[in-house]
C-alpha positions in Angstrom: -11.1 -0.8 14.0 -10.1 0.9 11.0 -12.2 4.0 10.7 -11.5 7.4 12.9 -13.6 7.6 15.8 -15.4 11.6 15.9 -12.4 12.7 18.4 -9.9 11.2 16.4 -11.2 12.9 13.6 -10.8 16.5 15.5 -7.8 15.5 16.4 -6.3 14.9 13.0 -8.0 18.4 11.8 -6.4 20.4 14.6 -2.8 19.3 14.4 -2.5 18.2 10.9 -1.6 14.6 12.0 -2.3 11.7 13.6 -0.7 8.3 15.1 -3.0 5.3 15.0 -0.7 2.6 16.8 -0.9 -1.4 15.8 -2.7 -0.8 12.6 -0.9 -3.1 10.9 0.2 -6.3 12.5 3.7 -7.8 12.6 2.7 -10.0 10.0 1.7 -7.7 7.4 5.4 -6.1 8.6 7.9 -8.9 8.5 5.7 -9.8 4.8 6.9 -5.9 3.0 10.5 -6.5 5.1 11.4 -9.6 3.7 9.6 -7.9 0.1 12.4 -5.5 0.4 15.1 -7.8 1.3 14.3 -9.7 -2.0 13.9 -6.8 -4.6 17.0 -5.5 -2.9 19.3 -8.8 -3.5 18.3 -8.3 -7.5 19.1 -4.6 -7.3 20.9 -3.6 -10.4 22.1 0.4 -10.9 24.2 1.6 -13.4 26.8 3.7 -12.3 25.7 7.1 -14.4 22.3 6.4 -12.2 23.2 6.3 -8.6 21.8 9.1 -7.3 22.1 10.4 -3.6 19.1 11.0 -1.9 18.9 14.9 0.1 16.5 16.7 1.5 18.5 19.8 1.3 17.5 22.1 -0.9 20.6 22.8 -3.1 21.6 19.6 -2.6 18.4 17.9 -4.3 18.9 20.2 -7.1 22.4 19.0 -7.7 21.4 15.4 -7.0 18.1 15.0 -8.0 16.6 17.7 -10.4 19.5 17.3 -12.9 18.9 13.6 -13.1 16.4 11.7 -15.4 16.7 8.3 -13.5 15.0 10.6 -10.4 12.4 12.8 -12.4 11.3 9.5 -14.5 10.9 7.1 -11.3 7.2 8.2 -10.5 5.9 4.7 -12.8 8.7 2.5 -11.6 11.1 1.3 -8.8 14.2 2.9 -8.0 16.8 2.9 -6.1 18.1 5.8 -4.5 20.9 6.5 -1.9 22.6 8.0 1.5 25.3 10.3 1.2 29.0 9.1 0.9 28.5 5.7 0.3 30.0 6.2 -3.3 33.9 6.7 -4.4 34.9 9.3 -7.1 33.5 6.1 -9.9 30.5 5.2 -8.0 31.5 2.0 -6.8 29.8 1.2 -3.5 32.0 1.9 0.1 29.3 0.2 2.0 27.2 -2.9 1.5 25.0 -2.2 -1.2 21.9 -3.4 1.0 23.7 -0.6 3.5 23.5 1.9 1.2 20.0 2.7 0.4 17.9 5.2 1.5 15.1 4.9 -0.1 13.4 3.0 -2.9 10.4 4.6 -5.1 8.5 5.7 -6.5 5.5 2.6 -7.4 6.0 -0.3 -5.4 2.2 0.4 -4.5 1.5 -0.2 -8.6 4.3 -2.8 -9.5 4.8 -5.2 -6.4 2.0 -7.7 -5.6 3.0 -6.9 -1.4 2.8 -3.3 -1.2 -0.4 -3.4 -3.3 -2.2 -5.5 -1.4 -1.0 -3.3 2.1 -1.7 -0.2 -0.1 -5.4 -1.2 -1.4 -6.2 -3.3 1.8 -9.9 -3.4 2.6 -8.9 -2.1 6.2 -6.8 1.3 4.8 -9.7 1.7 2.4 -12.2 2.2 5.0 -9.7 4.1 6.9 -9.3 6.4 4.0 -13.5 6.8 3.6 -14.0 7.9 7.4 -11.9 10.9 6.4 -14.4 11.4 4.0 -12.7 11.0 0.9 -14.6 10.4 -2.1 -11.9 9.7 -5.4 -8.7 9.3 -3.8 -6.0 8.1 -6.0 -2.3 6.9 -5.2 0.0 9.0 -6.4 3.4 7.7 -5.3 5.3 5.2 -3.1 8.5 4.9 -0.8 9.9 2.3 0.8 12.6 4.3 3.6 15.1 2.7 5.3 17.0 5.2 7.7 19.9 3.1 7.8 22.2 2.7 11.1 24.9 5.2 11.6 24.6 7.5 8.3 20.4 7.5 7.8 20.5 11.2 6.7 18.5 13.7 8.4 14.7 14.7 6.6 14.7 18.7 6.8 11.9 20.4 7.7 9.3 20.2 4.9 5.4 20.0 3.8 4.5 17.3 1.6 2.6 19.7 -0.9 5.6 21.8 -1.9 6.8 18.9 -4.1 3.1 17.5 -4.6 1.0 20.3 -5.0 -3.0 21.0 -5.8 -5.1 23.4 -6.6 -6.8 23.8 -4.3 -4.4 23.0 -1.4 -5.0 20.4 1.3 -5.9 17.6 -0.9 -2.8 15.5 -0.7 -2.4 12.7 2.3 0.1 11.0 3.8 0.3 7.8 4.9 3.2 6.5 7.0 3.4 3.2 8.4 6.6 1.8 10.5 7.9 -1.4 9.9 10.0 -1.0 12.7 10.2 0.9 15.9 10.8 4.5 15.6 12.2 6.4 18.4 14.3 9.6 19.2 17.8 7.7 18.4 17.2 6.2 15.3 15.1 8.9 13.8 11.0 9.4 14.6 9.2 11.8 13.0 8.7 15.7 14.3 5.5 17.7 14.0 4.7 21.5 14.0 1.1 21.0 15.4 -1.2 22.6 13.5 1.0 23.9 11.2 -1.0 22.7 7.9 -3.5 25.7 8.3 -1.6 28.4 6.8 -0.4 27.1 3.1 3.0 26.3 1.7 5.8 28.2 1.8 7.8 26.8 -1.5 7.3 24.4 -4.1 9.3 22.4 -6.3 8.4 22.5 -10.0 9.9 21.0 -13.2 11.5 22.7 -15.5 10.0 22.5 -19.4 11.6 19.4 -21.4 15.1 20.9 -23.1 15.3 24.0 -20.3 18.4 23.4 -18.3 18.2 21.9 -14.5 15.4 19.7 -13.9 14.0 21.1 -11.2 13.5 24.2 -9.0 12.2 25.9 -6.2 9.5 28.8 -5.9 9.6 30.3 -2.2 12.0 29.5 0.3 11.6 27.1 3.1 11.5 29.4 7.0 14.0 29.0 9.3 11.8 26.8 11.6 12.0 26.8 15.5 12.8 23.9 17.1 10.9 24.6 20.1 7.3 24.2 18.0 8.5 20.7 17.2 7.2 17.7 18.9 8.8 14.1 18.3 6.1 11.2 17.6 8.0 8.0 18.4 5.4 4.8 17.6 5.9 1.6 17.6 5.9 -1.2 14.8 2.8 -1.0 12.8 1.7 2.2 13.5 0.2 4.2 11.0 0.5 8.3 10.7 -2.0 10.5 8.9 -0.1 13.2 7.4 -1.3 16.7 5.8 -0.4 18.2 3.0 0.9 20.6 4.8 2.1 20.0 8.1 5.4 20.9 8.7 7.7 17.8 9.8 11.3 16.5 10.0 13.2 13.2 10.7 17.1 13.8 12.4 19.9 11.8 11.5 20.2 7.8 12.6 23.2 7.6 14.7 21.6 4.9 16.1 23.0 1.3 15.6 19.3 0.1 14.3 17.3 1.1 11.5 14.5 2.7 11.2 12.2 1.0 8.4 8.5 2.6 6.9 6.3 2.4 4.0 5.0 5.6 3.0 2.8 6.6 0.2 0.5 9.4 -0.8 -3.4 10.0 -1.9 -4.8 12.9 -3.9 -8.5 13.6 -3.7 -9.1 13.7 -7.5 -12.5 15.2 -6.7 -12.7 19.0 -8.0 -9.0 18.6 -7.9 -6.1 20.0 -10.1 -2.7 18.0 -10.1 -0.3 21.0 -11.3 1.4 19.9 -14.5 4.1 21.6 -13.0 5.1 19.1 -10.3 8.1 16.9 -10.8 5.8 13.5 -10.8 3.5 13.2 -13.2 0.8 10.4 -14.1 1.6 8.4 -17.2 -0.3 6.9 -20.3 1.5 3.5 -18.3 0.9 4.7 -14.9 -2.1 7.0 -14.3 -3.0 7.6 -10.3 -4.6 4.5 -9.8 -7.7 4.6 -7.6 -7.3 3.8 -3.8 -11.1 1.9 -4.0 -9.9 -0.3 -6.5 
């Protein structure tokens, strides 16, 4: 059944997440697998336009706020990479389809598979029995956490690079297309961290102004006692807040560690900052969920 149960519900306020295993079935998860594999043969980068993907903070400003194929990816797909898989000409050292860490930023607007997962009639109801009235997608990722070099997701909240006024309007919604486990990279949560706002956010800088992007705040030095790991099995689905604090390690592992992810706003009485890196476009606005 697709709607939270009452306890569920509770659950989900107190800690600021929640795992709801075998949500999607291993169907629905071999069809956005084999999705990938195809838009992935056809993939086509320009050198000047492979980017390396980091969650570090002055490494995304080096990588990502200075570039225009990142900041101008929230209407389309793109194709964005691990670290060291380049030479000094950006020629790849790796297989290309080895190389990718993740691909967004509207596969839920522009591929017929991820729509239908994204706007199912069974996530929909999901998404109503947390009482949301105007929810609206606002992005999409396809992430692979390859084997071996899958970089590590730093601690984070969701709402310093997607931020609202007022806070705790912004979802996430991970689903694993593969088994995640402590070797090749589950997610870690801070229970109950979301209650207490955001310590940075990421804004973009006006058109003309110099780097693309920067940070307000400063991300704590987190301890790694208050984290708890939240391995799940294919098809799971985890509720994500705002603001929970959370955190992926490295993939040593020899197998990867495959999700769709995407986000909702609740556009009810709620203010997307025109600050924030992705913004809706006269091609793209934030589609409805209900629709």
């Amino acid at each position: 059944m697709a709607c939270l149960s009452p306890s569920q519900l509770q659950k989900f306020q107190e800690d600021g997440f929640l795992v709801l295993e075998g949500f999607l079935s291993a169907e629905d998860c071999v069809a956005m697998q084999q999705r990938i594999d195809d838009i992935v043969a056809k993939m086509d980068v320009p050198l000047h336009c492979r980017t390396e993907f980091s969650t570090q903070e002055d490494e995304q400003l080096r990588a990502q706020g200075s570039t225009d194929y990142f900041l101008s990816s929230g209407d389309k797909i793109r194709f964005f990479f691990e670290k060291g898989v380049f030479d000094e000409k950006g020629n790849f050292l790796v297989p290309p389809e080895k190389s990718i860490n993740k691909i967004g930023h509207a596969l839920h607007a522009h591929d017929p598979v991820f729509k239908s997962i994204t706007h199912s009639p069974k996530m929909q109801a999901l998404v109503r029995s947390l009482g949301l009235q105007m929810p609206v997608v606002v992005q999409s990722m396809y992430i692979f956490k390859q084997p071996h070099i899958g970089g590590e997701v730093s601690p984070h909240q969701d709402a310093t690079f997607l931020y609202t006024e007022p806070l705790g309007r912004v979802l996430g919604m991970w689903i694993a297309l593969e088994d995640a486990t402590l070797e090749n990279g589950c997610l870690w949560f801070i229970p109950g961290s979301h209650i207490s706002g955001i310590s940075r956010r990421m804004i973009r800088a006006p058109l003309g102004s110099g780097p693309g992007t920067s940070f307000l705040g400063s991300e704590p030095c987190w301890d790694n006692s208050l984290f708890v790991p939240m391995p799940v099995r294919r098809g799971a689905l985890v509720l994500i807040h705002g603001e929970v604090v959370h955190k992926s390690e490295q993939n040593l592992s020899d197998r990867s560690r495959q999700a769709y992810t995407f986000h909702l706003m609740e556009a009810a009485g709620t203010v997307w900052s025109p600050e924030n890196w992705l913004q809706p476009t006269a091609d793209l606005p934030f589609p409805s969920l209900y629709t």
